[in-house]
FIZA-763871 format. One record per residue (C-alpha): residue number from 0; residue in three letters; x, y, z. Coordinates in steps of 0.5 Angstrom, whole numbers. Last residue first. Layout:
BEGIN
<NUM,ALA,<X,Y,Z>>;
...
This chain:
BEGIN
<404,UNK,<89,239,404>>;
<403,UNK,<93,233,402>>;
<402,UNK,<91,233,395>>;
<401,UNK,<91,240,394>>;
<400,UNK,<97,241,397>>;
<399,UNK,<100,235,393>>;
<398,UNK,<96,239,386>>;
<397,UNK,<100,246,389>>;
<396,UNK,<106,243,389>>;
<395,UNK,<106,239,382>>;
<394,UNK,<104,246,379>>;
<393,UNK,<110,250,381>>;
<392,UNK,<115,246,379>>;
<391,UNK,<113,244,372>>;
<390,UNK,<116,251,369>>;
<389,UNK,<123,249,373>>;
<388,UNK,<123,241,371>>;
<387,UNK,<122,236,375>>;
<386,UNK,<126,232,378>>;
<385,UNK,<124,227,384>>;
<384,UNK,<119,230,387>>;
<383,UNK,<116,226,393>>;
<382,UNK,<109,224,395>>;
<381,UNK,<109,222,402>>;
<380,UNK,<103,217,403>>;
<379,UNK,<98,220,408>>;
<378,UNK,<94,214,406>>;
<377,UNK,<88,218,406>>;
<376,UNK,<90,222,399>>;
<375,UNK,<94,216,396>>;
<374,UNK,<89,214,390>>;
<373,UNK,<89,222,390>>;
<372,UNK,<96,223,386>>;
<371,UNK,<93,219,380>>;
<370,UNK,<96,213,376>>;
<369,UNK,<95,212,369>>;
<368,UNK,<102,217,368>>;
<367,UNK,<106,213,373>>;
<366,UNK,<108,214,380>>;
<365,UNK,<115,212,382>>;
<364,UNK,<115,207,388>>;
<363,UNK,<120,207,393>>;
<362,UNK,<116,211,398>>;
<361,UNK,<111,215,393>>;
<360,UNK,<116,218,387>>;
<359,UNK,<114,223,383>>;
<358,UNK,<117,225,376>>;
<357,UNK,<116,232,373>>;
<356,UNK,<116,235,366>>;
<355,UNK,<114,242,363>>;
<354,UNK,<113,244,355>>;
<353,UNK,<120,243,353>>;
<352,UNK,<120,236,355>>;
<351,UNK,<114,235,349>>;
<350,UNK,<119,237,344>>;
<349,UNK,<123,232,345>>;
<348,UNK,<122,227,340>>;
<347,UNK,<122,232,334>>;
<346,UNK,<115,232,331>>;
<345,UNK,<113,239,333>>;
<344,UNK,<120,242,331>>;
<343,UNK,<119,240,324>>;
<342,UNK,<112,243,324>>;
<341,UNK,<114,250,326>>;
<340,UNK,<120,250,321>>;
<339,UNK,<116,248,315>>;
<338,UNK,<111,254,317>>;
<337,UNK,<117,258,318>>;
<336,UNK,<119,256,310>>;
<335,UNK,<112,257,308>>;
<334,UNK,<113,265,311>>;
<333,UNK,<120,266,308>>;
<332,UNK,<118,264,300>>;
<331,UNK,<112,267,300>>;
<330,UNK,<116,273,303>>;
<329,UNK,<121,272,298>>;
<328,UNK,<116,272,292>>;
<327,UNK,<113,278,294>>;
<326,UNK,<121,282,294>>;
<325,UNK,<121,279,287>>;
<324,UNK,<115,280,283>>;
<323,UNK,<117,287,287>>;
<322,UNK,<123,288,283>>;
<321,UNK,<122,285,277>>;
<320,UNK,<116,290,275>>;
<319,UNK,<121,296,278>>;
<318,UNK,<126,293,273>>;
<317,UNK,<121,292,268>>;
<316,UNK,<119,300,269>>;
<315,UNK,<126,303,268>>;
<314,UNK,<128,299,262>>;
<313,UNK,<121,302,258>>;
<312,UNK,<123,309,261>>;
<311,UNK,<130,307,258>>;
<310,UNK,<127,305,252>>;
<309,UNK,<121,311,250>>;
<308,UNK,<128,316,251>>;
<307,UNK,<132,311,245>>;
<306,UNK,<125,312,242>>;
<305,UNK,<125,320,243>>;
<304,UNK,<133,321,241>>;
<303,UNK,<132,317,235>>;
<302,UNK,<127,321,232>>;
<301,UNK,<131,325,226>>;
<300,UNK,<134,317,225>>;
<299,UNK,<129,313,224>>;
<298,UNK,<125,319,220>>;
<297,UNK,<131,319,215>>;
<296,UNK,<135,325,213>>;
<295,UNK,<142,323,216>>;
<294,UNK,<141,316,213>>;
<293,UNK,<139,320,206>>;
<292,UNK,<145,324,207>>;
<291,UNK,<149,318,209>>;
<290,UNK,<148,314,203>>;
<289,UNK,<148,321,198>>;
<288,UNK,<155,322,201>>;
<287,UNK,<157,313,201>>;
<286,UNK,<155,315,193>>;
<285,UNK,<159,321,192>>;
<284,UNK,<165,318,195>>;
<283,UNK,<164,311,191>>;
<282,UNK,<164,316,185>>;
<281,UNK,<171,319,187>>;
<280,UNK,<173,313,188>>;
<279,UNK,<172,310,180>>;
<278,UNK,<174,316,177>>;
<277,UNK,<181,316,181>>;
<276,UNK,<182,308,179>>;
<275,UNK,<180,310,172>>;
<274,UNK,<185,315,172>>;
<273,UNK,<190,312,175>>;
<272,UNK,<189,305,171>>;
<271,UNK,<190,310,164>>;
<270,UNK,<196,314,166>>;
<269,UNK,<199,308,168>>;
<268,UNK,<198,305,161>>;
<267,UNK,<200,311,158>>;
<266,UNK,<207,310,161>>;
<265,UNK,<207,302,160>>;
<264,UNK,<206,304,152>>;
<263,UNK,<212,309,153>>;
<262,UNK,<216,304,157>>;
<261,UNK,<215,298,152>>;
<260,UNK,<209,295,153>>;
<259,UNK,<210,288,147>>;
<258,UNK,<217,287,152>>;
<257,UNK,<216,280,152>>;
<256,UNK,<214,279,145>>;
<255,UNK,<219,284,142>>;
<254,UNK,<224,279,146>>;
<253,UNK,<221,272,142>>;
<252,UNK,<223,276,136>>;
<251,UNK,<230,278,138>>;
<250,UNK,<230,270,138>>;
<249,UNK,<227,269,132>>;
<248,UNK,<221,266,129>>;
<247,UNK,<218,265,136>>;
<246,UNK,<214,259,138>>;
<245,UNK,<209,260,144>>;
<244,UNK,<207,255,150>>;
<243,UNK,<213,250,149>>;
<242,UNK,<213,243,147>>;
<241,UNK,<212,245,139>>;
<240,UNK,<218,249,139>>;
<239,UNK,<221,245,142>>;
<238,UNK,<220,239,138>>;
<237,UNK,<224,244,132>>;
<236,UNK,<222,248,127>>;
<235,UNK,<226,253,122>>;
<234,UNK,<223,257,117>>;
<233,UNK,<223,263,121>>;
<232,UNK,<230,263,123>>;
<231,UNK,<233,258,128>>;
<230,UNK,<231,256,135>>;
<229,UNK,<226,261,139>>;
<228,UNK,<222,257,144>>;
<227,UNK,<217,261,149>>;
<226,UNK,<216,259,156>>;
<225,UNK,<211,260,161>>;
<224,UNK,<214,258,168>>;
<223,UNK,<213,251,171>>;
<222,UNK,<217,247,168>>;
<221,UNK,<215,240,165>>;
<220,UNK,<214,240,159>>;
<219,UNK,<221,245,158>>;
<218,UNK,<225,240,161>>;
<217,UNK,<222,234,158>>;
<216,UNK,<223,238,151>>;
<215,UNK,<230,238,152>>;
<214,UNK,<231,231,155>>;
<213,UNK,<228,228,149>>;
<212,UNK,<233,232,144>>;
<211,UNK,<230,236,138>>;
<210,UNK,<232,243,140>>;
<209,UNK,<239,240,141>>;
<208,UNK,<239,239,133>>;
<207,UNK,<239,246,131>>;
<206,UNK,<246,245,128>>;
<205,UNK,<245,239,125>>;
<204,UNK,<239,241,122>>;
<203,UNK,<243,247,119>>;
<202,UNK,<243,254,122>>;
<201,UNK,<240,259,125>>;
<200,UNK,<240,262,132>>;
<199,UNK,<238,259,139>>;
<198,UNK,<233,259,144>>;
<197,UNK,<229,259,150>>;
<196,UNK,<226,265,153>>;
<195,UNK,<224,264,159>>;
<194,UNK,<217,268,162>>;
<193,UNK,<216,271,170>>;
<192,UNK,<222,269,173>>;
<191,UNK,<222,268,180>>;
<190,UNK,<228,264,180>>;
<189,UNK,<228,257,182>>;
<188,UNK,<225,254,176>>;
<187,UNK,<230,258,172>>;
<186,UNK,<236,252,174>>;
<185,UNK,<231,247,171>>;
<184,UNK,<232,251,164>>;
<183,UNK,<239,251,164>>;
<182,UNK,<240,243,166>>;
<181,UNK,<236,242,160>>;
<180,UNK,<240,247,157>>;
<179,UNK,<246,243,159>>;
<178,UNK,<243,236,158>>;
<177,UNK,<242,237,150>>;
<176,UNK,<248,241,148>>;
<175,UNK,<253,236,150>>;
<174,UNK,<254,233,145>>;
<173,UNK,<254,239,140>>;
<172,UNK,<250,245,140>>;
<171,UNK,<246,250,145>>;
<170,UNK,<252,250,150>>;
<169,UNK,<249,254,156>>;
<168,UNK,<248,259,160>>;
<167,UNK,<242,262,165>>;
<166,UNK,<241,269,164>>;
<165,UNK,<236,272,169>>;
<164,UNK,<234,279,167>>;
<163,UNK,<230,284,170>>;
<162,UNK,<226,289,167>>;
<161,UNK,<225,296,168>>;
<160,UNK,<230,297,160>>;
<159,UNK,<224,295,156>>;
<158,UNK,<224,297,149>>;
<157,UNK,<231,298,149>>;
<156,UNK,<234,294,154>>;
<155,UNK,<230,289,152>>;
<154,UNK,<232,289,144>>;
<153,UNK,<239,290,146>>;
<152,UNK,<239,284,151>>;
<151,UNK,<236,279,146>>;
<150,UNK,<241,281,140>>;
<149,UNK,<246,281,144>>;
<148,UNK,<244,273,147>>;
<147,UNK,<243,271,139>>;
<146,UNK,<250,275,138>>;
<145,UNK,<253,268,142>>;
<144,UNK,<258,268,148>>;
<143,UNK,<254,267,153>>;
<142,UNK,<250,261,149>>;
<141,UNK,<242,261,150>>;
<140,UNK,<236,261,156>>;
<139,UNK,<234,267,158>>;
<138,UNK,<229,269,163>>;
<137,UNK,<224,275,164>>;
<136,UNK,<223,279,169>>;
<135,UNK,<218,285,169>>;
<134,UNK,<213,281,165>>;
<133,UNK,<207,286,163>>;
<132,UNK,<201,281,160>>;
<131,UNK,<204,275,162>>;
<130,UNK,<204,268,157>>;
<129,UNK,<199,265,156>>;
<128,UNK,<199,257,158>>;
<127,UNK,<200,251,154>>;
<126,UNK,<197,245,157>>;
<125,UNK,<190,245,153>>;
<124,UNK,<194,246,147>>;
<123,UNK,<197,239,147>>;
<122,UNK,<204,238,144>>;
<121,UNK,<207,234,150>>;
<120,UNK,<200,228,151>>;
<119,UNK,<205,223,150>>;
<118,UNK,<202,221,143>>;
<117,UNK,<205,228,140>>;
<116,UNK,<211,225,144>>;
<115,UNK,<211,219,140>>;
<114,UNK,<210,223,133>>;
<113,UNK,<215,229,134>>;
<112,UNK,<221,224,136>>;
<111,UNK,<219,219,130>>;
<110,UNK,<219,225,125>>;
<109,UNK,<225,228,127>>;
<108,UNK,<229,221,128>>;
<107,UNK,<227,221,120>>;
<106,UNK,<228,228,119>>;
<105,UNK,<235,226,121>>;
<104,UNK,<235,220,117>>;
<103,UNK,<235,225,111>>;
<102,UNK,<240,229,113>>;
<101,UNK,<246,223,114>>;
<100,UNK,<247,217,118>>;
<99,UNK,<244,220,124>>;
<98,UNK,<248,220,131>>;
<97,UNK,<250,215,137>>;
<96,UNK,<255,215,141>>;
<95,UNK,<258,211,146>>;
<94,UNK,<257,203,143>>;
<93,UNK,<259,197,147>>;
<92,UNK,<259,193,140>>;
<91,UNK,<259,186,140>>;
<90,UNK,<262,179,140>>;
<89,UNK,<258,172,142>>;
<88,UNK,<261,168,147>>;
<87,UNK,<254,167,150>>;
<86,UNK,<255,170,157>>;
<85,UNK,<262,172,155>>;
<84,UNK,<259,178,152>>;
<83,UNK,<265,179,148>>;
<82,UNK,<268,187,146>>;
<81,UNK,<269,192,140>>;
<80,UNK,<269,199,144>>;
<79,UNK,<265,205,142>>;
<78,UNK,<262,209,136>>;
<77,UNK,<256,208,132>>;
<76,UNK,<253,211,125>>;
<75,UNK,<247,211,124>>;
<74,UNK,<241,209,118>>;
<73,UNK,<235,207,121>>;
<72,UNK,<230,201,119>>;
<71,UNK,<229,199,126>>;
<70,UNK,<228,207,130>>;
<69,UNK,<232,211,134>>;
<68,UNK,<230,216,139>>;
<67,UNK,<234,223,138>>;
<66,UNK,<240,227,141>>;
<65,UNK,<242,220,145>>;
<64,UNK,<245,220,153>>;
<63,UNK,<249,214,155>>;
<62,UNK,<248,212,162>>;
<61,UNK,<243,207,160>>;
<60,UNK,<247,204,157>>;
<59,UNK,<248,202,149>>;
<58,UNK,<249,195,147>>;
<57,UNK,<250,193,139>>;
<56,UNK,<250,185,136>>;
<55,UNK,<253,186,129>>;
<54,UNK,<251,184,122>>;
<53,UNK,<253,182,116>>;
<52,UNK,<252,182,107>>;
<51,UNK,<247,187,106>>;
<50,UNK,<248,191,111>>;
<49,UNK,<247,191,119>>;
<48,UNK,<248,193,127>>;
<47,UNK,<243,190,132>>;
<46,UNK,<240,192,137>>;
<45,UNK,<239,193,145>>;
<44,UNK,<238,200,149>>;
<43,UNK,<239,199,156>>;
<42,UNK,<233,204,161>>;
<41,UNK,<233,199,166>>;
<40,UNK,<226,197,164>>;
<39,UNK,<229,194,158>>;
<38,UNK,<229,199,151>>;
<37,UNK,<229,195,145>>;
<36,UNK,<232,196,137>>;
<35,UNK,<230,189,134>>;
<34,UNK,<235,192,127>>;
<33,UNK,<239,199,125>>;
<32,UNK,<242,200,119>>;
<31,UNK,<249,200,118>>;
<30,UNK,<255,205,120>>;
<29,UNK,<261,203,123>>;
<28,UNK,<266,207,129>>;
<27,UNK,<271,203,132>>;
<26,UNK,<275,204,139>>;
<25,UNK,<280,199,140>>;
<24,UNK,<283,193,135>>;
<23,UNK,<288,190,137>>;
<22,UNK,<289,192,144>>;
<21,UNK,<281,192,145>>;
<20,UNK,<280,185,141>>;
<19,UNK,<286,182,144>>;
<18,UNK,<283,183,152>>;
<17,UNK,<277,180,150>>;
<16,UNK,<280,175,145>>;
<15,UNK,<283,173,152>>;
<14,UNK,<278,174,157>>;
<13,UNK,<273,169,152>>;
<12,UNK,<279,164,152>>;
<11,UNK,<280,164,160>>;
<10,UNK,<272,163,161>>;
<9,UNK,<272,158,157>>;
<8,UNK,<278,154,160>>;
<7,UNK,<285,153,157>>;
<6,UNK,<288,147,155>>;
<5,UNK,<295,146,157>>;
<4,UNK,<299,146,150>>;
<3,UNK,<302,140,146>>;
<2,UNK,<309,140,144>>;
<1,UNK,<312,135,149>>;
<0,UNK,<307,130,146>>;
């Protein structure tokens, strides 16, 4: 009983042959045929490594880039930490590396690269673009330090020393190479450059290998500016040649393309445009002269000064015309609103006033309209004027004398 250990726990077992697994046995590189290769939506790839006799579970993160895209039944050589998935207490490989077994399951990552970009839509030739006619600044994509880059500044100095070069450096072999110049070509996109070569010289399949990445044939489908694959020798094909919008069989011939109008070429054909453009304005100054000759000539224009003359008698006479149509209508206008005027101050209540009044009173009694002054002739009643008004005065005086005469 003293000799027996205390149990541990599931999670405490699996973190120890973790731990053992990376101390005892570290970093391991193996080979065998891949096997339910899937890519989650996380962008994880997942499969299983075997031979003939085993297999191993394989994990590749997303963060881990690949040179091809790897397919069930594919020979490759992987790298990476021996570890547990604790979940399911089985062991795997946490892989971060990835490369061909060899040359011929090259071509085949090659062919499996081509056919689902093929699918994709990349190769199409209704998405390529022509190239500029005449260039003036042209970018380049390749390694600083590598002939290809002399080889394409000698040939466009030479041929076109007016242009101006953007050169964006990078690796364009090994590991690395793929995300580098895919980084170089989206560098271009904020240039003004015109055209990009992009490339490399020759070498084996593996050399080349960069050219048939995924992020490579990305960045050249989906730059703006036209661009002209130039990787290996003549014989040499790779994806971005057929993602871009012109292949070259070389670099430097891929720089005798963007400088076809060397310096002469470009001479004569300034020389052309200058004579042509002359041409063309010394006929349109003939035409507008024969224009304006007939113009001058035309009877419309020989009697403008006669119609222009007509015109003005013709303003003359309007303005005449108007003038009296509207003095006749003011003074039709005037006499109507006398005759208004007139009519209003008859109906106005006071108006009668205005034509004389006067009240009469005899004793205490004031006489009114229905009685007459002669009712008082013999009663020598006293008929008195209590107010009158000035044009009524005169006459009331003399009906009284009247009466009492």
């Amino acid at each position: 009983m003293g000799g027996s250990k205390e149990a541990m726990t599931v999670a405490g077992l699996t973190q120890a042959i973790t731990l053992l697994l990376r101390e005892e046995i570290g970093i391991v590189r193996v080979t065998g045929e891949i096997s339910g290769f899937t890519t989650a939506a996380s962008g994880h790839r997942y499969f299983t490594l075997k031979d003939e006799s085993a297999q191993i579970d394989c994990v590749m993160w997303a963060s881990k880039t690949l040179a091809f895209r790897p397919k069930s039944g594919m020979q490759v050589v992987v790298q990476g930490r021996l570890t547990v998935y604790a979940n399911r207490g089985k062991y795997q490989i946490d892989c971060d590396r990835m490369t061909a077994a060899g040359q011929g399951d090259l071509y085949l990552a090659f062919a499996a690269m081509k056919e689902e970009l093929a699918e994709r839509g990349y190769f199409d030739p209704d998405r390529k673009r022509d190239l500029p006619a005449l260039p003036l600044k042209i970018g380049v994509v390749t390694s600083p330090t590598g002939a290809v880059l002399q080889d394409i500044l000698s040939t466009l100095q030479r041929r076109s020393p007016h242009c101006q070069i953007y050169l964006s450096p990078a690796t364009v072999q090994g590991e690395t190479a793929p995300e580098e110049i895919a980084a170089a070509i989206k560098a271009l996109q904020n240039t003004d450059a015109d055209v990009l070569i992009v490339g490399r010289g020759g070498g084996s399949i593996e050399d080349l290998w960069a050219f048939n990445t995924l992020p490579v044939a990305e960045a050249i489908y989906h730059s703006r500016i036209p661009i002209i694959s130039a990787v290996g020798h003549e014989t040499d094909f790779t994806i971005a040649d057929f993602v871009a919008d012109l292949r070259a069989a070389t670099p430097t011939a891929a720089a005798e393309i963007v400088s076809q109008g060397d310096r002469d070429t470009l001479l004569q054909q300034i020389d052309f445009w200058e004579n042509r453009l002359t041409r063309s304005l010394q006929q349109s100054i003939q035409d507008y002269r024969q224009r304006l000759n007939a113009l001058t000539n035309s009877y419309a224009l020989q009697n403008f000064g006669d119609r222009l003359h007509d015109r003005a008698q013709q303003l003359d006479e309007a303005e005449q015309s108007m003038q009296k149509s509207l003095i006749r209508h003011l003074r039709q206008s005037t006499a109507k609103l006398d005759r208004i005027a007139a009519h209003l101050r008859s109906l106005h209540p006071l108006s009668p006033l205005q034509r004389g009044f006067a009240l009469l009173k005899v004793g205490d009694r004031l006489l009114t309209n229905d009685e007459s002054l002669s009712e008082f002739a013999g009663t020598f009643a006293k008929v008195e004027v209590v107010r009158s008004s000035e044009t009524a005065q005169v006459s009331i005086e003399k009906v009284i004398r009247k009466v009492y005469d």
